[in-house]
PAKOLPA-878746 format. One record per residue: residue number from 1; x, y, z of N, C-alpha, C in turn; residue in three letters. Coordinates in steps of 0.001 Angstrom, whole numbers. Layout:
// residues N
[NUM [X Y Z] [X Y Z] [X Y Z] ALA]
...
This chain:
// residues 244
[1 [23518 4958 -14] [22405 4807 -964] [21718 6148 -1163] UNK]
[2 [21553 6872 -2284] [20841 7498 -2707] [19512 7404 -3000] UNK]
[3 [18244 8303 -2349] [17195 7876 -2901] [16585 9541 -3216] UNK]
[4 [15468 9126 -4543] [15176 10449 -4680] [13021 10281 -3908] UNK]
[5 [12796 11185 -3640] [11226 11423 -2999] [10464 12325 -3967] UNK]
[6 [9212 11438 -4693] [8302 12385 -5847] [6831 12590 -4607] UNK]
[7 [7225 14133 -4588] [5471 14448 -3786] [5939 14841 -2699] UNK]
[8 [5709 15885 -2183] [6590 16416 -585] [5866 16842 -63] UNK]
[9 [4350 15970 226] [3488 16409 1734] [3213 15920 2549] UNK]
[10 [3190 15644 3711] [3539 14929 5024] [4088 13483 4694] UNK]
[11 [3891 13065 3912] [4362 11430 3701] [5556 11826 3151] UNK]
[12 [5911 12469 2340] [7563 13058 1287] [8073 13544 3053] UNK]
[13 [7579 14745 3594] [8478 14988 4878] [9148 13593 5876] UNK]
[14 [8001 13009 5974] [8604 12106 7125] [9401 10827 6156] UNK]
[15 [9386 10869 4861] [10508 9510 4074] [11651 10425 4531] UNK]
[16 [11918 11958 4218] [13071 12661 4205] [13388 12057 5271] UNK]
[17 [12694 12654 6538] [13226 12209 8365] [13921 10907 8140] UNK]
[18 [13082 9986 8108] [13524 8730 8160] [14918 8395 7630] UNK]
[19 [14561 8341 5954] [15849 8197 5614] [17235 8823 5856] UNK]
[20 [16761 9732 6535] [18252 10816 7264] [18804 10105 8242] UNK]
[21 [17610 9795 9178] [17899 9137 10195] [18563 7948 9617] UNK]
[22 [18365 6660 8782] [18739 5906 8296] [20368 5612 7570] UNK]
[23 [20807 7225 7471] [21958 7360 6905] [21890 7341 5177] UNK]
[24 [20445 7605 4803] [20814 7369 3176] [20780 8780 2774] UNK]
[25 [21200 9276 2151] [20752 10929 1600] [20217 11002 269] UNK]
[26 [19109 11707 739] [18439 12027 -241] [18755 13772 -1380] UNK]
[27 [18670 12664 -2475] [19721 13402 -3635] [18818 14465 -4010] UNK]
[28 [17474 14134 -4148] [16411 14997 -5550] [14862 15099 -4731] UNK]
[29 [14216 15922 -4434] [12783 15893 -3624] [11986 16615 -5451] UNK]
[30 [11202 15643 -5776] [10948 16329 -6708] [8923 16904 -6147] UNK]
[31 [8569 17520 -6561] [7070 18127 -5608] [5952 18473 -7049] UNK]
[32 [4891 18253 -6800] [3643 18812 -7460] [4489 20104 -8399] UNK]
[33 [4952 21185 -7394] [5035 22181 -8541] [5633 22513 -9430] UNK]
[34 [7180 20879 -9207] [8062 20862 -10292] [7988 20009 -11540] UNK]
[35 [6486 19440 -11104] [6386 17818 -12119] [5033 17526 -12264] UNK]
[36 [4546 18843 -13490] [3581 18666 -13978] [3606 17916 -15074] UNK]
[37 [2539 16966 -14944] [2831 15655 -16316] [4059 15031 -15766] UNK]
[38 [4402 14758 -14746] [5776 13594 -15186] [7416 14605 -15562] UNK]
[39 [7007 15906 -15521] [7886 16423 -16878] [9012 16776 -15796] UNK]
[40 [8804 17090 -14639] [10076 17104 -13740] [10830 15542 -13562] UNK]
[41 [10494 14788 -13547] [11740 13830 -13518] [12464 13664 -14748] UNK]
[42 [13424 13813 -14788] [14756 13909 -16031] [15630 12995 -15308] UNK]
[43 [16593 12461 -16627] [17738 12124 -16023] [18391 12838 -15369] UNK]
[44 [18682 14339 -15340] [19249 15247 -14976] [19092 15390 -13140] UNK]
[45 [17656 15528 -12772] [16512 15060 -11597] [16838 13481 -10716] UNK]
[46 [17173 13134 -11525] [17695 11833 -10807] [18957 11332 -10816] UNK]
[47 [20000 12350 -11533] [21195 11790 -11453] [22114 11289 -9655] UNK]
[48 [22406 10270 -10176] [23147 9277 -9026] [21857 8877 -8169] UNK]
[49 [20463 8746 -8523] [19963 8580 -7767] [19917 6551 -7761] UNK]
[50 [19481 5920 -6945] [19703 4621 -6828] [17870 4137 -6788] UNK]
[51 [16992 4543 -6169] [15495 3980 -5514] [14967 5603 -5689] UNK]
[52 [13667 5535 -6449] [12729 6649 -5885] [11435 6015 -4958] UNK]
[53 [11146 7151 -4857] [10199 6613 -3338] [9190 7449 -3759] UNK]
[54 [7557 7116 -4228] [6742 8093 -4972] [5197 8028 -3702] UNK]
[55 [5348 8918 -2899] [3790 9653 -2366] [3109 10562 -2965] UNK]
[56 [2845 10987 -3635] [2553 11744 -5029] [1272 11314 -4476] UNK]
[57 [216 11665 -5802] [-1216 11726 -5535] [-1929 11128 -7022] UNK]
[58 [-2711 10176 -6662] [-3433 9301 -7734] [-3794 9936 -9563] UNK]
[59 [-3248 10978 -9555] [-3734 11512 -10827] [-2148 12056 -11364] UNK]
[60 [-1439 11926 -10493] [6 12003 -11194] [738 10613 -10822] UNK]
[61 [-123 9735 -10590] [1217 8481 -10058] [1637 7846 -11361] UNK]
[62 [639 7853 -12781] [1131 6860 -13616] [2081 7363 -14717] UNK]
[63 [1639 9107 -14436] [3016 10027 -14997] [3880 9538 -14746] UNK]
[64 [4540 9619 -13226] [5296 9658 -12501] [6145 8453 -12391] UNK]
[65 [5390 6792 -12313] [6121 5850 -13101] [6394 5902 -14280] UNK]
[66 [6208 6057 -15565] [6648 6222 -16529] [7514 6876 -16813] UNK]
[67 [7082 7982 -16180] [8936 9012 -16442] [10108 8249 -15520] UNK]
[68 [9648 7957 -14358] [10545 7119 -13575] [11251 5744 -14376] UNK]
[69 [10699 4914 -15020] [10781 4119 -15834] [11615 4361 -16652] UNK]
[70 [11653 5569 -17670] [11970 5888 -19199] [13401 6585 -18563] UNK]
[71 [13788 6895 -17260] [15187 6907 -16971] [15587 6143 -16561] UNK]
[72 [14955 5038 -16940] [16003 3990 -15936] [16088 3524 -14619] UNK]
[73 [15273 3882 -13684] [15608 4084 -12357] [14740 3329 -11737] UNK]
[74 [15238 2391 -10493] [14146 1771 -9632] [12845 2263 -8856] UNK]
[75 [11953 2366 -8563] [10917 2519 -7702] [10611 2284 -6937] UNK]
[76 [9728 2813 -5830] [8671 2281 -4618] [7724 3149 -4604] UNK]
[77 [6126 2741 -5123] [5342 3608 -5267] [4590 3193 -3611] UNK]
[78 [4092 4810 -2970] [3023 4588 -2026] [1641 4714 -2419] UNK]
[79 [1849 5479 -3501] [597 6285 -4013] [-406 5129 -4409] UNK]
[80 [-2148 5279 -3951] [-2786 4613 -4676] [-3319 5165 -5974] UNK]
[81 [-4612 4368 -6188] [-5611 5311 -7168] [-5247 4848 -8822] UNK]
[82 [-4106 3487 -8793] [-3895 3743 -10461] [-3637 2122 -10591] UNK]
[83 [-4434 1535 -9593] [-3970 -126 -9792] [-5141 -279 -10779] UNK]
[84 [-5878 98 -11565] [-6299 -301 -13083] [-5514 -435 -14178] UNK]
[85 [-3972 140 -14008] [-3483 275 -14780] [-1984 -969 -14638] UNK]
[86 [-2554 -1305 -13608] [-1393 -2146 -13109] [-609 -3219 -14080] UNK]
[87 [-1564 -3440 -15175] [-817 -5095 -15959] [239 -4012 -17193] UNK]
[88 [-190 -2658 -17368] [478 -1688 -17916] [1951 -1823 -17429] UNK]
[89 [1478 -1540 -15837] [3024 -1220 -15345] [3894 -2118 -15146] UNK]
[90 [3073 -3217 -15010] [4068 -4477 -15348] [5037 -4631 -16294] UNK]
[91 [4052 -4246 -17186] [4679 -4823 -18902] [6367 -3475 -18817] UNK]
[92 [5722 -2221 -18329] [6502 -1403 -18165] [7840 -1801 -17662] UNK]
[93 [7743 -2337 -16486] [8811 -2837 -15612] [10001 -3878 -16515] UNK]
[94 [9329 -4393 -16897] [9607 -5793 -18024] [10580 -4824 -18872] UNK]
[95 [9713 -4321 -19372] [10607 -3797 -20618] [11539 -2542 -20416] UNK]
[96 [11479 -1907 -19331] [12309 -1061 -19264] [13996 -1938 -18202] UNK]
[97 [13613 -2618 -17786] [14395 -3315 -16691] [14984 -2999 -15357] UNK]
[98 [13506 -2479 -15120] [13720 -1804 -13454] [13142 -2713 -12181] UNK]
[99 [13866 -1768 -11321] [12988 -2469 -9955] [11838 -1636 -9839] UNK]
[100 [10730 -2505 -9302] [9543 -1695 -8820] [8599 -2417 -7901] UNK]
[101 [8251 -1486 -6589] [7521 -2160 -5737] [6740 -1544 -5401] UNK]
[102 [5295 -1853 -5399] [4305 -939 -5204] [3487 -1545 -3332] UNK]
[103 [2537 -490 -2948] [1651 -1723 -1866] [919 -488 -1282] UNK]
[104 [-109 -1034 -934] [-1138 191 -442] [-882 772 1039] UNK]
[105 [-516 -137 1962] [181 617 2773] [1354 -25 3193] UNK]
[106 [2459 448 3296] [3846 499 3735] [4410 -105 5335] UNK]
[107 [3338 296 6294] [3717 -705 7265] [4027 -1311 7815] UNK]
[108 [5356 -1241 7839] [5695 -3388 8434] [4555 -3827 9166] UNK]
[109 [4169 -3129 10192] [3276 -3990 10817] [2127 -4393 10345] UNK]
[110 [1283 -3227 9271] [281 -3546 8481] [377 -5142 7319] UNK]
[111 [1946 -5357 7100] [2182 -6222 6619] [2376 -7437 6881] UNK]
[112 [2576 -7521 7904] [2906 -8486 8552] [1330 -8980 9388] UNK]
[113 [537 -8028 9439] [-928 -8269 10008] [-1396 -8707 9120] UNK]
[114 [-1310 -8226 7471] [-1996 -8983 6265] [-1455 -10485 6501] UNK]
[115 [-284 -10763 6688] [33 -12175 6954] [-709 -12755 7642] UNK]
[116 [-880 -12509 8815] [-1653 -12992 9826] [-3106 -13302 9431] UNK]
[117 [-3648 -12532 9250] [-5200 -12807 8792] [-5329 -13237 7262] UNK]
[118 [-4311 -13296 6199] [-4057 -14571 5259] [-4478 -16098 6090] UNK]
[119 [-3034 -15958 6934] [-3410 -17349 7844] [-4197 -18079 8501] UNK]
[120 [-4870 -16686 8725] [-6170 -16746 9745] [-7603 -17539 9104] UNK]
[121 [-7449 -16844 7726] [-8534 -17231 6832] [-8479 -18534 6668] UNK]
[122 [-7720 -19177 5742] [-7169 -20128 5710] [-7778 -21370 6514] UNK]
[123 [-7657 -20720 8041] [-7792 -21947 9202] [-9240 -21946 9110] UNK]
[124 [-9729 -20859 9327] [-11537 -20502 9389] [-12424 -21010 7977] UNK]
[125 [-11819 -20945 7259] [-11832 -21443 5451] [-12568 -22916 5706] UNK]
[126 [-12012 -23801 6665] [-12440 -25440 7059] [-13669 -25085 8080] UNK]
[127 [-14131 -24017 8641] [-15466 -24009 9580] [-16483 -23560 9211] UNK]
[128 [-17366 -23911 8591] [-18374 -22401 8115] [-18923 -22245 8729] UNK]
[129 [-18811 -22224 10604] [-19974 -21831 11535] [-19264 -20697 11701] UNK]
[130 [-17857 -19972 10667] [-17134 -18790 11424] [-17721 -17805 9700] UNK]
[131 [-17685 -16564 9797] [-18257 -15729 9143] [-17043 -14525 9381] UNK]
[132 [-16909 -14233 8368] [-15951 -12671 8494] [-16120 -11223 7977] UNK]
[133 [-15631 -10082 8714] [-16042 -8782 8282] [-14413 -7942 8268] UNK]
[134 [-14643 -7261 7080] [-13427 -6255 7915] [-14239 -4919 7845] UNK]
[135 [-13478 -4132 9191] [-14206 -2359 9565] [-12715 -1533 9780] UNK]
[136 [-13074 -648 9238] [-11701 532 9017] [-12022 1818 9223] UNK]
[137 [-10936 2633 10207] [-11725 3751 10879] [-10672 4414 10756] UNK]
[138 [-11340 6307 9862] [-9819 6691 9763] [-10275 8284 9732] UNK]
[139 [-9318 8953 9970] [-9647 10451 10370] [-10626 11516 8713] UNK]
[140 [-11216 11909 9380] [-12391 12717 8765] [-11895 13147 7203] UNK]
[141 [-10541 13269 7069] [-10030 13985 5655] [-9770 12858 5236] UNK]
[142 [-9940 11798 5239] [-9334 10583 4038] [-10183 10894 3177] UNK]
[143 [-9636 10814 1674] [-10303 11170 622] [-11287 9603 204] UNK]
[144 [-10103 8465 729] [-11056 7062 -88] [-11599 6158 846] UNK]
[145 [-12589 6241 666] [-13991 4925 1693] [-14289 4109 966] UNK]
[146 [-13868 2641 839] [-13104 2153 2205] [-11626 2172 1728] UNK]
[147 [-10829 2434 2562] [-9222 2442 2376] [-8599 1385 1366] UNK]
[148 [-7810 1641 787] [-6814 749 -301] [-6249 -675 797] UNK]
[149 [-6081 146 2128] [-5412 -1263 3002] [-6412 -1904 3040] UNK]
[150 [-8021 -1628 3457] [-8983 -2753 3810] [-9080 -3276 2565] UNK]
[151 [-9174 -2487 1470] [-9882 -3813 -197] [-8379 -4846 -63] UNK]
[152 [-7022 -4022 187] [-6071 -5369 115] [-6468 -6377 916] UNK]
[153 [-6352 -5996 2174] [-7022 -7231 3022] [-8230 -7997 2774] UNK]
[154 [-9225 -7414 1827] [-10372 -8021 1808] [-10028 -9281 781] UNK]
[155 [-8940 -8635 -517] [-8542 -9753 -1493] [-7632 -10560 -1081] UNK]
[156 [-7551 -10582 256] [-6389 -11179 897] [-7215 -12160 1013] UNK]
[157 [-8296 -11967 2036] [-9263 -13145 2630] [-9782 -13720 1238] UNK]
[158 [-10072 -13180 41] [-11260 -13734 -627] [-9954 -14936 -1241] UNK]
[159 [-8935 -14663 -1235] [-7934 -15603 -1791] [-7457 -16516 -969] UNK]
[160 [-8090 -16530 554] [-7369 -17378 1254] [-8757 -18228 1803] UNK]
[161 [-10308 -17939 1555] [-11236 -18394 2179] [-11983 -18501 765] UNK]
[162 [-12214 -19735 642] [-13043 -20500 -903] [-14113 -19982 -1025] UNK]
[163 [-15196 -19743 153] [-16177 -19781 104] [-16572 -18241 492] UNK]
[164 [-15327 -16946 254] [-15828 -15457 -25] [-15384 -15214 -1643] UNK]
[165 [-16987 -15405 -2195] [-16008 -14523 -3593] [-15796 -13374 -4418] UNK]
[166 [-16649 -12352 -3359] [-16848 -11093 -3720] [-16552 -10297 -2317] UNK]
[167 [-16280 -9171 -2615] [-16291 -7823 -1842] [-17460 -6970 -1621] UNK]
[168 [-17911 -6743 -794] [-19293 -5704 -570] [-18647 -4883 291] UNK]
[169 [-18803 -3798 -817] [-18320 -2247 600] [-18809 -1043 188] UNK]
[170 [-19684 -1172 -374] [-20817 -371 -27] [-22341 -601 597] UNK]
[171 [-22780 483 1759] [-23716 460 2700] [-24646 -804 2013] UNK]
[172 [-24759 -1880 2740] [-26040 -2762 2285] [-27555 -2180 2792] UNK]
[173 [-28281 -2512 1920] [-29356 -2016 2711] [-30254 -3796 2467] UNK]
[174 [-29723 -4829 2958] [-30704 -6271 2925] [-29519 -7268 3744] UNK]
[175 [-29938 -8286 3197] [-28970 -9263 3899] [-27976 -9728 2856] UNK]
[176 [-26364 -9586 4008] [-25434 -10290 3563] [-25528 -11647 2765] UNK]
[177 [-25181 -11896 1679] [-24997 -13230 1333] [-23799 -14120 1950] UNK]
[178 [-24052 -15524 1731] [-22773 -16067 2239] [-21469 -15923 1522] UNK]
[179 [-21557 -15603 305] [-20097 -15808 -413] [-19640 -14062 -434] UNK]
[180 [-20279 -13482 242] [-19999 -11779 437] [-19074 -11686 1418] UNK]
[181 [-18091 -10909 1373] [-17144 -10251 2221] [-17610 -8889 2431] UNK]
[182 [-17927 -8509 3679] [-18664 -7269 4238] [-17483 -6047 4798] UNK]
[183 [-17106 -4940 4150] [-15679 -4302 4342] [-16793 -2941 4334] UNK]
[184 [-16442 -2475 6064] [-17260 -522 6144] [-15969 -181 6409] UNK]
[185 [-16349 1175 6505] [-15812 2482 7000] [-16448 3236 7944] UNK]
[186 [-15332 3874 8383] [-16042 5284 9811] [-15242 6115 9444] UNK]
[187 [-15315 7407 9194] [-14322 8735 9073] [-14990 9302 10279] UNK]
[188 [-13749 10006 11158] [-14302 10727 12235] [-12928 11320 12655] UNK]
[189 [-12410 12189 13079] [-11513 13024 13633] [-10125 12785 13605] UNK]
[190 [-9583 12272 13876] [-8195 12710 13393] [-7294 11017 13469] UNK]
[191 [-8143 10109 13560] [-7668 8982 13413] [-6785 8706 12453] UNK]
[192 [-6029 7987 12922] [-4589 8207 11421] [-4860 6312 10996] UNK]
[193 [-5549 5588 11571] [-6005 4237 10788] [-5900 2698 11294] UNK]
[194 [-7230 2688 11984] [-7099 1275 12163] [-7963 -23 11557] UNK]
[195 [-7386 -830 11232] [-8659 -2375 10583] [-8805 -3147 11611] UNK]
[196 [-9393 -3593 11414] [-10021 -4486 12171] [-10859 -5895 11485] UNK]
[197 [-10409 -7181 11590] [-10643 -8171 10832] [-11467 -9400 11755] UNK]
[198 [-12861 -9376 12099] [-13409 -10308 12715] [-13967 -11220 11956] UNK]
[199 [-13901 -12522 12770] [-14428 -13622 12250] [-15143 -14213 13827] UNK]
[200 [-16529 -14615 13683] [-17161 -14353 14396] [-18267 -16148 13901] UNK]
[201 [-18588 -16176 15019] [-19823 -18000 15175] [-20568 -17609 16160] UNK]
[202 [-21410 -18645 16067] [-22304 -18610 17100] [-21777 -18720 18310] UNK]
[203 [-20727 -19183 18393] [-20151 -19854 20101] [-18762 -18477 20085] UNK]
[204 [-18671 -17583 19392] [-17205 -17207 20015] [-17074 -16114 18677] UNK]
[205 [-16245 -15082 18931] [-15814 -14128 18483] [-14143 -14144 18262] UNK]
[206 [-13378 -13143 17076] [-11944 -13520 17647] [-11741 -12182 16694] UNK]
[207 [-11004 -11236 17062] [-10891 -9964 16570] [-9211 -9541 16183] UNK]
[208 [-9250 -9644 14694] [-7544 -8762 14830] [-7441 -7845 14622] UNK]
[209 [-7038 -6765 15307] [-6774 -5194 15310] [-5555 -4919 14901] UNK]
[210 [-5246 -3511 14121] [-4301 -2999 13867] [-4259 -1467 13405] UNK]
[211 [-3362 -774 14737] [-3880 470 15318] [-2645 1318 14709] UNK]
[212 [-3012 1762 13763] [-1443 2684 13598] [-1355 4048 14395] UNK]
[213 [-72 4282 15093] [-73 5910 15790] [282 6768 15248] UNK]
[214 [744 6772 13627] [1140 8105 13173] [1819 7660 11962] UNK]
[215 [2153 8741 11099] [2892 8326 9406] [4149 8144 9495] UNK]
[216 [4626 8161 10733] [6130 7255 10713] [6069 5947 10093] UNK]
[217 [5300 5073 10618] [5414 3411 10237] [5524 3117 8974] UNK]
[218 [4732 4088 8227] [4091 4309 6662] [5529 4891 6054] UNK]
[219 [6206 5270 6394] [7544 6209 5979] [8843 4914 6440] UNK]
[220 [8889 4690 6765] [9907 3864 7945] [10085 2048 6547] UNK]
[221 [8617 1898 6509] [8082 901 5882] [8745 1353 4151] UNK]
[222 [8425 2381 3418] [8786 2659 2850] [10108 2931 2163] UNK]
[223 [11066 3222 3040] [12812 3629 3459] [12990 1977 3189] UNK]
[224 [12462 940 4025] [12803 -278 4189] [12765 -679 3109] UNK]
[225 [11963 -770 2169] [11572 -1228 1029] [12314 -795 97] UNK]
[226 [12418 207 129] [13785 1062 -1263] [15153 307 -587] UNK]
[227 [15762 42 130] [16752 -449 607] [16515 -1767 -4] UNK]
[228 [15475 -2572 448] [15674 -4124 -188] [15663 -3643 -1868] UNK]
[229 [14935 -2678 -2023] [14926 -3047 -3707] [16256 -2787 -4629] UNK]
[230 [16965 -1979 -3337] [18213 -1050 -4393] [19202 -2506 -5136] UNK]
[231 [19541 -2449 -6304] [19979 -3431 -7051] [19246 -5059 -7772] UNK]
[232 [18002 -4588 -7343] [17154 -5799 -8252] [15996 -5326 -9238] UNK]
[233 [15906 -6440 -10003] [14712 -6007 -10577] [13553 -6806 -11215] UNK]
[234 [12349 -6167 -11419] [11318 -6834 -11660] [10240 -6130 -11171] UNK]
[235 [8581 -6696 -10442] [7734 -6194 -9707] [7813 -7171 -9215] UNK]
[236 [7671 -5989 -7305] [7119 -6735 -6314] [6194 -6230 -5335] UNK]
[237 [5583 -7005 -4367] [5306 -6190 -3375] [6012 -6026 -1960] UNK]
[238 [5238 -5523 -963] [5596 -5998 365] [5555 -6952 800] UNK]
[239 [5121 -7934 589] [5035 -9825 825] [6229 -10036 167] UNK]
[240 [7060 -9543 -831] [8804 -9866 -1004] [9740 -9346 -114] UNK]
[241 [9107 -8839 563] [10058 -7883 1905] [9910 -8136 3358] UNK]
[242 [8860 -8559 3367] [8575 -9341 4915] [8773 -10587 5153] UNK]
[243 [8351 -11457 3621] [8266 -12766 3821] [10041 -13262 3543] UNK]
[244 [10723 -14468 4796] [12323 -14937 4462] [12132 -15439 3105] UNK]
């Protein structure tokens, strides 16, 4: 399997690792300084390629599908920053007749934890003496507060618990309402990212953590995903890749 990598800074390095390790070779690394506007991916840029794999950066990602698109070629975006545009890229997908899978973080395990606290909600959804928060703590240079993984998780819960129907994640300064979902942040040193999803009563506490050690998982998760996608098509996410 051929895959090509748009964006080559620590997340583009470690897809390379991985997928080496994996046995797929990577055909085309296309980078910031070759693909201004979109204008480095060509058919030429992607020839024999099978899956691109896009860590790129929020102000070139919707270039970057589109040109990806207009050759033909399947996807796996990591990049956030452009899900406003998302019913766009749909229609895109549709009409060009590609694969494409997008998800805010790559993870298996992050994914498989969104499962979990889906489920979780769900059960807590029938108690209302239980109340829920999510808190996300991540090293000092993250550019976005609160992380793309906590708002997923937060629309995770608000879709799995009737009675959250909004998101609050910015600093309150009064009291929580009940139909509020309460999602902070901490930036502090070199933390590479953990959530944390409590649901909490008067009688008892119950905490799910999820501690990542480094941008392997995020890369690894990614490799995985271009592999399931190579030969289908449509949009999906990571819930088509975890879930049998």
């Amino acid at each position: 399997m051929n895959i090509a990598i748009i964006g080559y800074g620590r997340m583009g390095k470690e897809v390379e690792l991985v997928a080496k390790e994996k046995g797929l070779r990577v055909a085309s690394i296309i980078t910031e300084e070759n693909n201004t506007g979109g204008l480095g991916i060509t058919p030429d840029s992607l020839k024999g390629v099978d899956v691109c794999i896009d860590f790129s950066v929020p102000t070139a990602a919707l270039d970057n599908i589109e040109a990806v698109a207009d050759c033909g070629k399947s996807m796996v975006v990591g990049t956030t920053g452009w899900y406003d545009r998302l019913e766009h890229v749909r229609k895109l997908v549709k009409e060009k007749k590609i694969g494409f899978l997008y998800a805010s973080n790559f993870s298996l395990g992050v994914n498989i934890f969104s499962q979990i606290v889906m489920d979780a909600s769900r059960l807590f959804d029938r108690y209302s003496d239980y109340d829920v928060s999510i808190h996300e703590v991540h090293h000092k240079g993250k550019a976005d507060s609160p992380s793309g993984t906590a708002l997923s998780m937060g629309s995770t819960i608000l879709q799995s618990m009737k009675r959250k129907t909004e998101l609050l994640h910015e600093t309150s300064h009064g009291q929580i309402k009940p139909h509020q979902l309460h999602v902070t942040s901490t930036r502090i040193g070199n933390v590479t990212g953990t959530h944390t999803v409590l649901f909490d009563s008067e009688c008892d506490s119950i905490e799910l953590v999820h501690r990542a050690k480094g941008r392997r998982g995020f890369a690894l998760g990614a490799v995985v995903a271009a592999e399931w996608l190579k030969g289908k098509k449509g949009f999906y996410t990571m819930r088509d890749v975890i879930l049998p």
